[in-house]
N, C-alpha and C positions, 0 to 999 in steps of 0.2 A: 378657557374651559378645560378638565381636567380630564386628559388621555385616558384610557386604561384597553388594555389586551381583552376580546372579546371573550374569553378563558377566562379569566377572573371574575365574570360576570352574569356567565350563561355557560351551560353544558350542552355539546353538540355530542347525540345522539347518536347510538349506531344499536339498537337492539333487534339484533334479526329475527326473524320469525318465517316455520315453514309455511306456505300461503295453503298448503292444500289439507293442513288440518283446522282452516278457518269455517267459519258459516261462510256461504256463498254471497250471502248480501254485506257483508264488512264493506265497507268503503275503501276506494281505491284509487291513486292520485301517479299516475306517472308526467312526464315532464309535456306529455303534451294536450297534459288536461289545464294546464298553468300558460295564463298569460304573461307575456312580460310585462312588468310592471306592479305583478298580483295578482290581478286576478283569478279566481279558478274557473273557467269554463263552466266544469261539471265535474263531477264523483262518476269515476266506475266501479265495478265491484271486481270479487275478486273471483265469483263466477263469471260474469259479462268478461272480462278479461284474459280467462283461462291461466292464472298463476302457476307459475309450477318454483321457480327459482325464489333464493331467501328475500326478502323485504324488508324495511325499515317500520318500526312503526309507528305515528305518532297520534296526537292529543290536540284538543286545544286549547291548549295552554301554550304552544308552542308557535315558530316560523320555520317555514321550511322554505330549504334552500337550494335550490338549483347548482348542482356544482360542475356541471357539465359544460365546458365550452359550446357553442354559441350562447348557452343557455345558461351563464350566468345572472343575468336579470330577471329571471321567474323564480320569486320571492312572492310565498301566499300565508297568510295566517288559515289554516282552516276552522270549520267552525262545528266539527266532530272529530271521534277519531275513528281511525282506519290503519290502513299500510301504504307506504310509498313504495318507488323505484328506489335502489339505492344508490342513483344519479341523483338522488333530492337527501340534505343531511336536513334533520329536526333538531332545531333546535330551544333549549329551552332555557328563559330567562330564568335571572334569581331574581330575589326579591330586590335588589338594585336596581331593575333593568325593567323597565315598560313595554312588555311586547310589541306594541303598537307604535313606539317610538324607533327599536330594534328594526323591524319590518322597513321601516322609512328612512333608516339608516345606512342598512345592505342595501337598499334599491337605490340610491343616487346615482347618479351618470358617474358621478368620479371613484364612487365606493367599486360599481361594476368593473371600468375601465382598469382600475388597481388590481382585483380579483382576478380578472383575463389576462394581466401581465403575471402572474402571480399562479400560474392553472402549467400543469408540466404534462407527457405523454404526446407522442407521436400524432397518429391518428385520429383521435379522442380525448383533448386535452380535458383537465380534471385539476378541480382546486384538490386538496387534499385536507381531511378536517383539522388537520395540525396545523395548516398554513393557516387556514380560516380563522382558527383561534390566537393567533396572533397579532388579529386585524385591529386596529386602538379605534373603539370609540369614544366620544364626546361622553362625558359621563357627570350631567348636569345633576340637582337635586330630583328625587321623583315624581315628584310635583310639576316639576319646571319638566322632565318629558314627557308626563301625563299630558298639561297645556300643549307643548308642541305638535304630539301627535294628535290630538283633539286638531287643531286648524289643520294641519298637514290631511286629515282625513276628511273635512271637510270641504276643501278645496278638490281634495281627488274625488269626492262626490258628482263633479259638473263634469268629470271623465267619462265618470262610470253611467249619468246621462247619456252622452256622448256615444257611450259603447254601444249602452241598448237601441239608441237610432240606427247605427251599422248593423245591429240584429238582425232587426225589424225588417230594413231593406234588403237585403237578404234571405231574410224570408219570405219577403215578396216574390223577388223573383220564382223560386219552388212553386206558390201559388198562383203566378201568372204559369206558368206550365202546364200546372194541372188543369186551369180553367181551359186552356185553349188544346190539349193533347190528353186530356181525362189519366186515368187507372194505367198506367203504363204497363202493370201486370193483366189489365183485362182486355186491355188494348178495346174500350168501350166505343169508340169510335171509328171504328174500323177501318184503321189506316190498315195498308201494307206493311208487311214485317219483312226484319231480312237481321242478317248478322253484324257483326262489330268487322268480320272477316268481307263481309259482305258489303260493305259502305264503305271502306278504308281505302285509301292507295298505301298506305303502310302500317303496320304494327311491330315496334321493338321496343325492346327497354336498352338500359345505357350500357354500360363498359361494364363485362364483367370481372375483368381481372384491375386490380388494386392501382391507381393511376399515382402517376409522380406527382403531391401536389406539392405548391408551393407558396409565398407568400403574399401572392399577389399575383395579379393577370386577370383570367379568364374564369368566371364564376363557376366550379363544379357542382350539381346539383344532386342531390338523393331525394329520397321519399319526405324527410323532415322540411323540404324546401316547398312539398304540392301542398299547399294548403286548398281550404274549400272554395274555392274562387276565385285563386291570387297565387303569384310565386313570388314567395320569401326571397328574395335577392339581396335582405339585409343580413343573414347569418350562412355564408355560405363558404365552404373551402373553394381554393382556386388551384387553377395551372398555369402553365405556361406558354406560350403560342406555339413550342413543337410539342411538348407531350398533347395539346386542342386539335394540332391538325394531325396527331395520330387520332386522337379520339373521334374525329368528325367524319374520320371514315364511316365509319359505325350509321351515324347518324347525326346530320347538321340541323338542329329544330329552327322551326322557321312558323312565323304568325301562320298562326289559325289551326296551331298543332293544340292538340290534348293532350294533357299529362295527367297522369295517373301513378298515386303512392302504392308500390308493391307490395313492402313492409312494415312493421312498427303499427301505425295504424295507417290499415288497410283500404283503400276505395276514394283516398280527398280526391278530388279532381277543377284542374282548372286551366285555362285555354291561354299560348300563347299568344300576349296582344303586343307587345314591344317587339323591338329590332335588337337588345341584347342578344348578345351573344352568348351563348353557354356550352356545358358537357354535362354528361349526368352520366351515374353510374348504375349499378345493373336494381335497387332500388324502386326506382320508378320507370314508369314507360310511359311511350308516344305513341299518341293514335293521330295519324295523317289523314283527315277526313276527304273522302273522293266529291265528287258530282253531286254523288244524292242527299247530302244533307249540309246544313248548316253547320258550322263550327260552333257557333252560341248553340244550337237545337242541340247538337251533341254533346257540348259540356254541360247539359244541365239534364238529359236523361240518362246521361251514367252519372250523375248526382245524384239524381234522384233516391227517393230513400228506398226502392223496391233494388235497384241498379245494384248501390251502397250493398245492402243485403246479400246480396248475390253473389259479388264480391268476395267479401269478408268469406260465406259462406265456401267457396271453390278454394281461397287462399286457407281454410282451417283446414280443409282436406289434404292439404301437403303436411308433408311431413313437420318443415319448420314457420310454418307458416308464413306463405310468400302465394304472391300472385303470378302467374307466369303467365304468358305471351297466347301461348294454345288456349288457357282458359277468359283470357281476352277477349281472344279473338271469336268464341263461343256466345259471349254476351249478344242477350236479341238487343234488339233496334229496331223502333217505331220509323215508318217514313211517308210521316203528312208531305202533301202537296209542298213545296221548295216554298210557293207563296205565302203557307201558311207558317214555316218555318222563318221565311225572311221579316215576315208582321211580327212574329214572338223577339227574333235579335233587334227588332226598332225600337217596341217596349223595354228590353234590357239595357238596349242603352241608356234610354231615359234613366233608367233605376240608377245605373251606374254613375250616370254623369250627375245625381241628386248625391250617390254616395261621394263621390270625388269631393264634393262641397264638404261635406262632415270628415272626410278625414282630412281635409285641410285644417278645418277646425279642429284638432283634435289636436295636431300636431303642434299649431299655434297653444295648446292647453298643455298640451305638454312640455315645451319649450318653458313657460313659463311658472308649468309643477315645477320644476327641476331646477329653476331659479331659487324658488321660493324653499325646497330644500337643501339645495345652498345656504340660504341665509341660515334655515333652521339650525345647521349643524354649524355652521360659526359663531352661534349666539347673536343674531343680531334679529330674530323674531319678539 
């Protein structure tokens, strides 16, 4: 099948634009509105957002591209236009080129792993759009990627099944919440209230000054690792075991700790359940929950979407917008009966041990997506 440099094919985009002479409703895509894989989550805008720095803009007509290390495999076709990050390059087919075949071509396990060998800077590795343009793809007749991508998109349909099950389940839990702990802002049920300062044996966030990392060891974590329920321990920087046991002065996280994203996007929160070891930087924090409550009861009322809120809302009052420790430790806290908190963590487990099942599955689906676009790009579809 016949090579060619993704430059000769497609034009990667870089048209900046000031965000704050937008409408406020334009659609708005940063990198962690992008699944890996594709998906888009969801659109923010670029009021929801508060923009102030230049943007990228795109169409759709186009794919965008994740150029950010860990974050090279969030590749999404959107299906309007708007502005991205300019951690995300647009890009835009010619008339050679199948968007939809493009899109499944960047995303391959071996396309990404190439790209992350391939990503240069310190800190912050970053493809660069010259290197990008570089990259040779398969450059069948248009016809023959139209058909490709038609089954490639197909087959990722039973994923994106998949995905909506993990939704659902997850939104379950929220709603097992509410039914048994009501309005957490109206406290309908008149539990006891007390603080976040006031439940804890501890509240900090991680290392504030710039840690040694290194190629391997010990998972360093920031804010982009707290997801809503779960810790990302698959895109993570690392240390060493002395610069870990300077860090662990600070603070050694241990099951049944809370974490909490300070920056970037503000309030995921999700509960350490493994025995990994890790550091984290100043980023995110930990809430060490005391006696009076549950560790599930607590990761899931500063979830909450009033919690969420509150949140976001205290981190917009900083200057750079960051969540600090004092305004943590401020956040109220419902405190049902311990019994009635231990019934809510029996249900969640249920929930979770049904999700566990689905992302097994999921994984087996994707395992053998990524076969199958194997073959596709060898020609043997």
């Amino acid at each position: 099948m016949k090579m060619v440099p993704l430059g000769e094919v497609a034009t990667i985009e870089r048209s900046g634009v000031d965000p704050t002479v937008l409408d406020r409703d334009t659609p708005y895509l940063g990198l962690e509105h992008i699944t890996p894989g594709g998906p888009i989550r969801e659109y923010s805008s670029v009021g929801r957002a508060e923009l102030t720095s230049t943007k990228f803009m795109f169409d759709e007509r186009q794919v965008l591209f994740g150029k950010l290390r860990p974050n090279l495999g969030k590749i999404a076709r959107p299906d309007r236009a708007g502005v991205c990050s300019t951690d995300i390059l647009p890009i835009t087919p010619s008339t050679r080129l199948d968007r939809g075949y493009l899109a499944h071509c960047l995303s391959q396990p071996s396309m990404v792993a190439f790209a992350a060998s391939r990503t240069s800077g310190a800190n912050l590795p970053r493809l660069s759009p010259g290197v990008l343009a570089t990259f040779e793809v398969p450059l069948p007749r248009i016809e023959e990627q139209r058909r490709i991508a038609a089954i490639l998109d197909q087959a990722d349909a039973i994923r994106a099944k998949r995905r909506q099950v993990l939704a659902h389940l997850d939104a379950l839990t929220q709603s097992i919440f509410h039914d048994m702990f009501g309005d957490v802002r109206r406290n309908e049920l008149g539990f006891g209230t007390a603080t976040v300062a006031d439940v804890a044996d501890r509240v900090t966030d991680g290392e504030h000054k710039t840690p040694r990392r290194s190629d391997s060891g010990v998972p360093l974590l920031s804010a982009r690792n707290v997801r809503d329920g779960w810790i990302d321990f698959a895109n993570t920087d690392f240390v060493d075991e002395l610069e870990y046991a300077t860090l662990s002065r600070r603070i050694e996280p241990q099951v049944g700790d809370v974490l909490i994203s300070c920056s970037g996007t503000i309030g995921r929160v999700a509960q350490v359940r493994g025995p990994e070891r890790f550091a984290m930087v100043r980023s995110a924090a930990l809430v060490r929950p005391g006696d009076a409550v549950h560790p599930t009861f607590l990761e899931h009322h500063l979830a909450s979407p009033p919690l969420r809120a509150l949140m976001v809302a205290r981190a917009n009052s900083s200057a750079q917008a960051n969540l600090f420790q004092n305004q943590i430790n401020r956040l109220p806290v419902l405190i049902p009966p311990l019994a009635l908190q231990n019934e809510f963590a029996s249900r969640v487990d249920l929930v979770r041990a049904e999700r566990t099942g689905v992302q097994d599955s999921m994984r087996t689906l994707t395992e053998l997506f990524a076969s199958l676009q194997s073959r596709a790009f060898r020609g043997e579809l």
